[in-house]
PQR file with spaces between the fields and no chain letter, atoms N, CA, C, O and H, PARSE charges and radii, in Angstrom:
ATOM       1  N    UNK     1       1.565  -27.163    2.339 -0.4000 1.5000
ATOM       2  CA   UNK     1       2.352  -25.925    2.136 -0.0000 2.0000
ATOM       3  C    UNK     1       1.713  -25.080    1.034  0.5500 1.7000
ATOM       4  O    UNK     1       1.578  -23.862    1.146 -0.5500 1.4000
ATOM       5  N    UNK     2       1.364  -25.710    0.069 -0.4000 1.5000
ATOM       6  CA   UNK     2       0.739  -25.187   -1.023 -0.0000 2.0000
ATOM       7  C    UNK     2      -0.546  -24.523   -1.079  0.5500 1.7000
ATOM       8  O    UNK     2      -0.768  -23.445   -1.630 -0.5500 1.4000
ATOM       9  H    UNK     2       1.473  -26.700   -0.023  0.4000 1.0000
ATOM      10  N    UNK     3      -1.456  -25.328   -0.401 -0.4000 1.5000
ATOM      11  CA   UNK     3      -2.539  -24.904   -0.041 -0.0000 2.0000
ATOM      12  C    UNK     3      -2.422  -23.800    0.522  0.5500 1.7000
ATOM      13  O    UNK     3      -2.951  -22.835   -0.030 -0.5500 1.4000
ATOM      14  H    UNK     3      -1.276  -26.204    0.047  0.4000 1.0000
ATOM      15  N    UNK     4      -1.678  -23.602    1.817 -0.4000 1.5000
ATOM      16  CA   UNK     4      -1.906  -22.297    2.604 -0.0000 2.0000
ATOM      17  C    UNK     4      -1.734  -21.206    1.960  0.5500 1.7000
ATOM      18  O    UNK     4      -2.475  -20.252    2.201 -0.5500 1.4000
ATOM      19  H    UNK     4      -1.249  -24.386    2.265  0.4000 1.0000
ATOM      20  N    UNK     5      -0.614  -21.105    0.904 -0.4000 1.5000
ATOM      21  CA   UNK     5       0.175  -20.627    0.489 -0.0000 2.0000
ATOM      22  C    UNK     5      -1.673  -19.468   -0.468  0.5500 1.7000
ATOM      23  O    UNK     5      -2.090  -18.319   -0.317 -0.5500 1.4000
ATOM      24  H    UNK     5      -0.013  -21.880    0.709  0.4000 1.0000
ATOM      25  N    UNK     6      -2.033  -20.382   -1.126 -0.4000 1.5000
ATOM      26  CA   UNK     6      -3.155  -20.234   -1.762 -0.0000 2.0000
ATOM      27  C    UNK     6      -4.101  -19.725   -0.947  0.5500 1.7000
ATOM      28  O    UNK     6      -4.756  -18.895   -1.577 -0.5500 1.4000
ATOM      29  H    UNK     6      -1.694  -21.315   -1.249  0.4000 1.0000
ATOM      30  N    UNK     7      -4.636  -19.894    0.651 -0.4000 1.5000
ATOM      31  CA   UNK     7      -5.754  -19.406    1.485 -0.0000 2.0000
ATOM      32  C    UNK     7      -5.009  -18.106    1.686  0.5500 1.7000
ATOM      33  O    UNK     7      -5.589  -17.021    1.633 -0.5500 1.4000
ATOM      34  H    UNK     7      -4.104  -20.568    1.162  0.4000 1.0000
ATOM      35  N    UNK     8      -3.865  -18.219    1.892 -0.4000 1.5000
ATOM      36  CA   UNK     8      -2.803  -16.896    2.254 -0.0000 2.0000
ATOM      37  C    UNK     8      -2.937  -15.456    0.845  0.5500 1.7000
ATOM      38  O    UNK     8      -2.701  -14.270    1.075 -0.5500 1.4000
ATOM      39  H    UNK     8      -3.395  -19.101    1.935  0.4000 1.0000
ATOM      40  N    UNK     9      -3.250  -15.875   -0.158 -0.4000 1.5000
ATOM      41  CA   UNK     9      -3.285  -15.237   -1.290 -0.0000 2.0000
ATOM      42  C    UNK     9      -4.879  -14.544   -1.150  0.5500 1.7000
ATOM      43  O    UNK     9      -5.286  -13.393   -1.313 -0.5500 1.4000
ATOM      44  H    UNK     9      -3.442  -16.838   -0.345  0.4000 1.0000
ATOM      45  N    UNK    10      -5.615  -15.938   -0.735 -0.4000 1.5000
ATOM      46  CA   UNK    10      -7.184  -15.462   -0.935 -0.0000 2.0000
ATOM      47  C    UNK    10      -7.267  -14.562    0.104  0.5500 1.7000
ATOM      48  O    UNK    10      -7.528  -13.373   -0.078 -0.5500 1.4000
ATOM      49  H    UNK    10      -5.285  -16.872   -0.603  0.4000 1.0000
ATOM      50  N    UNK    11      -7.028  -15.131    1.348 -0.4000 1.5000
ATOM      51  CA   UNK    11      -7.155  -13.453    2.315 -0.0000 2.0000
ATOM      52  C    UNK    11      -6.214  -12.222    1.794  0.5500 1.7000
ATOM      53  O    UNK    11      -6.452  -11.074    2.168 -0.5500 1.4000
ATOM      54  H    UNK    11      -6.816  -16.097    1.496  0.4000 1.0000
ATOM      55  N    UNK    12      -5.802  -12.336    1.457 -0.4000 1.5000
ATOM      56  CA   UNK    12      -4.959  -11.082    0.748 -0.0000 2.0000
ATOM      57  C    UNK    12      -5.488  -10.196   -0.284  0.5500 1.7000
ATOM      58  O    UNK    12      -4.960   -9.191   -0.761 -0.5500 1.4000
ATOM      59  H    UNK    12      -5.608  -13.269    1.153  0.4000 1.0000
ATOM      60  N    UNK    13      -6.662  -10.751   -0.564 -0.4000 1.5000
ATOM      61  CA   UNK    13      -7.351  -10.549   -1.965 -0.0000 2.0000
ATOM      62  C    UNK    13      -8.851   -9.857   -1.200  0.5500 1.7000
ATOM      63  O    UNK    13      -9.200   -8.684   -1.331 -0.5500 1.4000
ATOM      64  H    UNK    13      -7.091  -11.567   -0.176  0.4000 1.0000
ATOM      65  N    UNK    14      -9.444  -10.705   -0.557 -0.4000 1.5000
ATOM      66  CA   UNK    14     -10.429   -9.784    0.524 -0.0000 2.0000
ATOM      67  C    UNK    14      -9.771   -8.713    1.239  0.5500 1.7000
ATOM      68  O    UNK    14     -10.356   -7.632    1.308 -0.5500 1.4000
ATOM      69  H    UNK    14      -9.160  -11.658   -0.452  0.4000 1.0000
ATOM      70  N    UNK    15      -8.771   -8.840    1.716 -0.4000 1.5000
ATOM      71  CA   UNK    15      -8.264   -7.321    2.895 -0.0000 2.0000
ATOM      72  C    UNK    15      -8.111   -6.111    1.515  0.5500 1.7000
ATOM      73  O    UNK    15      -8.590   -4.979    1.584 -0.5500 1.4000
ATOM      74  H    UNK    15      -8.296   -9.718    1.660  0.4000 1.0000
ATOM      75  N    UNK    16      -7.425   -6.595    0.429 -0.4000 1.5000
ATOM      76  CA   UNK    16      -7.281   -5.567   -0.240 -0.0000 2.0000
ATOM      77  C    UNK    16      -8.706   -5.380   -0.819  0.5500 1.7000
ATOM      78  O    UNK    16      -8.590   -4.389   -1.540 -0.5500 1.4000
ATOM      79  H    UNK    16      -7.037   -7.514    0.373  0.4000 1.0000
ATOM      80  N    UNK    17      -9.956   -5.796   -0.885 -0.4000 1.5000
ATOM      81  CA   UNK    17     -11.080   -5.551   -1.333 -0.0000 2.0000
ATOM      82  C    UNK    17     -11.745   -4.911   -0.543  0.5500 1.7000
ATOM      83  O    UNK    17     -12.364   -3.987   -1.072 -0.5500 1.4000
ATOM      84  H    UNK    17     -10.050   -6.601   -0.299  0.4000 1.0000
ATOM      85  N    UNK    18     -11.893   -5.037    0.661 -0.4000 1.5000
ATOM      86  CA   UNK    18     -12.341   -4.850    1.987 -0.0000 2.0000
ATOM      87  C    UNK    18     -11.525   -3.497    1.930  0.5500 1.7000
ATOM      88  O    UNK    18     -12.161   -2.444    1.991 -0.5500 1.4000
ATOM      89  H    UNK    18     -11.390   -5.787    1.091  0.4000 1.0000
ATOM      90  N    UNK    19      -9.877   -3.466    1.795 -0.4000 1.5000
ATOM      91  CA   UNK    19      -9.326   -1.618    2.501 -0.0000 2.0000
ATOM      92  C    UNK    19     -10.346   -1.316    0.959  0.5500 1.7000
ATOM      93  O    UNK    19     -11.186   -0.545    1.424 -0.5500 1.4000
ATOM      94  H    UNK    19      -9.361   -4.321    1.745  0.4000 1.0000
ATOM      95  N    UNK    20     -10.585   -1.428   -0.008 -0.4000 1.5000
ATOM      96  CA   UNK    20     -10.742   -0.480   -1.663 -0.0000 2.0000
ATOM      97  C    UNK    20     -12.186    0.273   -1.071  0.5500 1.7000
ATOM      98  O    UNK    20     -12.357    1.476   -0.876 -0.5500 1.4000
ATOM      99  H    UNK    20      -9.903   -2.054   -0.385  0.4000 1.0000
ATOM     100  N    UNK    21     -13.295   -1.014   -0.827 -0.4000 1.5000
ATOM     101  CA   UNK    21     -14.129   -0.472   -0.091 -0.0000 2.0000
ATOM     102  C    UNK    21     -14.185    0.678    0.349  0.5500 1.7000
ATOM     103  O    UNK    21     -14.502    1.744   -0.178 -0.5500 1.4000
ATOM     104  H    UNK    21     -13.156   -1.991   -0.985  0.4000 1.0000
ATOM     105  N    UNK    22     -13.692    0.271    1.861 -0.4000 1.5000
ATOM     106  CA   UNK    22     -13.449    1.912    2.523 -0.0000 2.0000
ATOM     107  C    UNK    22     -12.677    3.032    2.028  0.5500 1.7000
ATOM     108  O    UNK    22     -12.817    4.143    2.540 -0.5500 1.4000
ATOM     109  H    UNK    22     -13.434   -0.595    2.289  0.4000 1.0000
ATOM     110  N    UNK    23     -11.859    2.822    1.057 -0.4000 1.5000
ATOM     111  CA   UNK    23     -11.271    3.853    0.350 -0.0000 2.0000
ATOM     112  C    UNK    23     -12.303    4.788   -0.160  0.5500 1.7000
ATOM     113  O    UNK    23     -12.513    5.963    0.142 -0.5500 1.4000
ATOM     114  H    UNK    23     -11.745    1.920    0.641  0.4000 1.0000
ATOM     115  N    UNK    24     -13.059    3.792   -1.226 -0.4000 1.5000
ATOM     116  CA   UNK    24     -13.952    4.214   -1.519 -0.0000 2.0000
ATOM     117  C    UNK    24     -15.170    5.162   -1.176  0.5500 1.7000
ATOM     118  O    UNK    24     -15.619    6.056   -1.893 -0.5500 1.4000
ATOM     119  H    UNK    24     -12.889    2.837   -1.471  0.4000 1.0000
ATOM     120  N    UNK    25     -15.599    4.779    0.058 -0.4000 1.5000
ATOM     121  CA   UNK    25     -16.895    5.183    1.142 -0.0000 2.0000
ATOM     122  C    UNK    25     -16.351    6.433    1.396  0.5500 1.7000
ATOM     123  O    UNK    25     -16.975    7.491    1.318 -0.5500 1.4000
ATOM     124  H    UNK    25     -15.234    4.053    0.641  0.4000 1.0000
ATOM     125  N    UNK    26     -14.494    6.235    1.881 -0.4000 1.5000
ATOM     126  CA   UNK    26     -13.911    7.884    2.373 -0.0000 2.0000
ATOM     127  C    UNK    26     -13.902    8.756    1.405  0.5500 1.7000
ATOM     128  O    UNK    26     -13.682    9.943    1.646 -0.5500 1.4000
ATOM     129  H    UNK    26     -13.986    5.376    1.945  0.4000 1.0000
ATOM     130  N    UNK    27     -14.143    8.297    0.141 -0.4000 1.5000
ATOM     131  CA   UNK    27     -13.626    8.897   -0.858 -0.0000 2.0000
ATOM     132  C    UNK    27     -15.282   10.011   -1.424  0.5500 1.7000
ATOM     133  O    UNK    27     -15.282   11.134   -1.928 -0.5500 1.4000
ATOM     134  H    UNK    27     -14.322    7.333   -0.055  0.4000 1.0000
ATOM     135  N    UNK    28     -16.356    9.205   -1.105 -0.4000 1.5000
ATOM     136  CA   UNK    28     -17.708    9.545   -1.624 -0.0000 2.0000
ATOM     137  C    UNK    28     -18.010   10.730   -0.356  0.5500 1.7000
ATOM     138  O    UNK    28     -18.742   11.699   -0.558 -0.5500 1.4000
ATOM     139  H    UNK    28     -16.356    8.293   -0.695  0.4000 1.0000
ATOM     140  N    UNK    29     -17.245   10.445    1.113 -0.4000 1.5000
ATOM     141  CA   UNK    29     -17.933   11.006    2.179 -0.0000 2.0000
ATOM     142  C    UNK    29     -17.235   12.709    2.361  0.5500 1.7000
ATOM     143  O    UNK    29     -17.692   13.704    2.923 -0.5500 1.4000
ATOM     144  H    UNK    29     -16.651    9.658    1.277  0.4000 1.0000
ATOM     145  N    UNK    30     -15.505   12.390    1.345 -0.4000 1.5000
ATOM     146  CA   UNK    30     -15.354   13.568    1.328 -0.0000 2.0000
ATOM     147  C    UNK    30     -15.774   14.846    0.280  0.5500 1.7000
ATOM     148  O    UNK    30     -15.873   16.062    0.449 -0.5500 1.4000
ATOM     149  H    UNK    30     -15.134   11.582    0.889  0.4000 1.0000
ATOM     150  N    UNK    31     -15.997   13.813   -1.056 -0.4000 1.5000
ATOM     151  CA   UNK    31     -16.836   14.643   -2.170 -0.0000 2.0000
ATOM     152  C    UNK    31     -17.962   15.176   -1.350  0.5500 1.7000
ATOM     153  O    UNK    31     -18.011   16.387   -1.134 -0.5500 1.4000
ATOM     154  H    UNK    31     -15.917   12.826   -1.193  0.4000 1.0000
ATOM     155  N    UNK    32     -18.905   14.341   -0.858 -0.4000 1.5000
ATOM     156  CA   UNK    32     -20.001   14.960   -0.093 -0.0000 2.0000
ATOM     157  C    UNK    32     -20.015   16.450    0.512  0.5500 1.7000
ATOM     158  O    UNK    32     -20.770   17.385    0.247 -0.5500 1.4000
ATOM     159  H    UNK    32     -18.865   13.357   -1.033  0.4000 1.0000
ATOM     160  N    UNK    33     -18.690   16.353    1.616 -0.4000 1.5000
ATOM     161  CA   UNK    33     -18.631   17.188    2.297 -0.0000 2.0000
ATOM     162  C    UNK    33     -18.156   18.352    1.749  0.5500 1.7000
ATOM     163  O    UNK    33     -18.537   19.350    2.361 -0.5500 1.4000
ATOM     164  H    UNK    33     -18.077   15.593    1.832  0.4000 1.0000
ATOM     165  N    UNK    34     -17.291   18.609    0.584 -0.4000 1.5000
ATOM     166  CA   UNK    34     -16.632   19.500   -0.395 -0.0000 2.0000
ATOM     167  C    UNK    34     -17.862   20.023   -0.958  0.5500 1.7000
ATOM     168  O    UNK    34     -17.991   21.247   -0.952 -0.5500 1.4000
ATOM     169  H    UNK    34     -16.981   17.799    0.086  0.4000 1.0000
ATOM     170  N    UNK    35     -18.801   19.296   -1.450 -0.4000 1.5000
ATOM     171  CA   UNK    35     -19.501   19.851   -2.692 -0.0000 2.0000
ATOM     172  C    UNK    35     -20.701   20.457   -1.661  0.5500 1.7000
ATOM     173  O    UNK    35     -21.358   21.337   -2.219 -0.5500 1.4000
ATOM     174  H    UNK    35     -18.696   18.302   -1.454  0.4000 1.0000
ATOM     175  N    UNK    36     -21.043   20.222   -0.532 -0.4000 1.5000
ATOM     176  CA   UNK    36     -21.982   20.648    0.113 -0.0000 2.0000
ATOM     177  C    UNK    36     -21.392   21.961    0.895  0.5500 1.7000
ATOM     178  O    UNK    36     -22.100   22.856    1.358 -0.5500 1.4000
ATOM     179  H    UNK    36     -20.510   19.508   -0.079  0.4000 1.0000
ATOM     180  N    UNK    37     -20.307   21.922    0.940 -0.4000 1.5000
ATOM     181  CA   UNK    37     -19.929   23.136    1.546 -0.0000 2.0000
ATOM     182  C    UNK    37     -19.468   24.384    0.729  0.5500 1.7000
ATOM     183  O    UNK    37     -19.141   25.478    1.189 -0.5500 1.4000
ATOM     184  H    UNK    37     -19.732   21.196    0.563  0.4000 1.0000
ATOM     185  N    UNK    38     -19.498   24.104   -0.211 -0.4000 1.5000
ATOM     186  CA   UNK    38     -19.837   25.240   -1.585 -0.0000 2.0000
ATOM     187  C    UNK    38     -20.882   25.863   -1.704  0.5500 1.7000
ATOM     188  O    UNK    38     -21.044   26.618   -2.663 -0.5500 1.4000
ATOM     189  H    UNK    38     -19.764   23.215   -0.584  0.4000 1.0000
C-alpha cells in the first residue's frame, strides 16, 4: 500500500515536470513570435 502510494507520488512529480516543460517551450515559442513580429 505504501509503496504505491510512493510510485503514485513519483509519477506525479514527472507529469508535473514533464506539463512545466511544455509550459515552458509554449512560453519561449510565444516570446519568439511577439518579439519577431515587432
Amino acid at each position: 500500500m505504501k509503496a504505491g502510494l510512493v510510485t503514485r507520488e513519483c509519477h506525479d512529480l514527472q507529469t508535473m515536470a514533464h506539463w512545466r516543460m511544455d509550459l515552458m517551450a509554449s512560453l519561449q515559442r510565444i516570446s519568439v513570435i511577439t518579439s519577431s513580429g515587432k
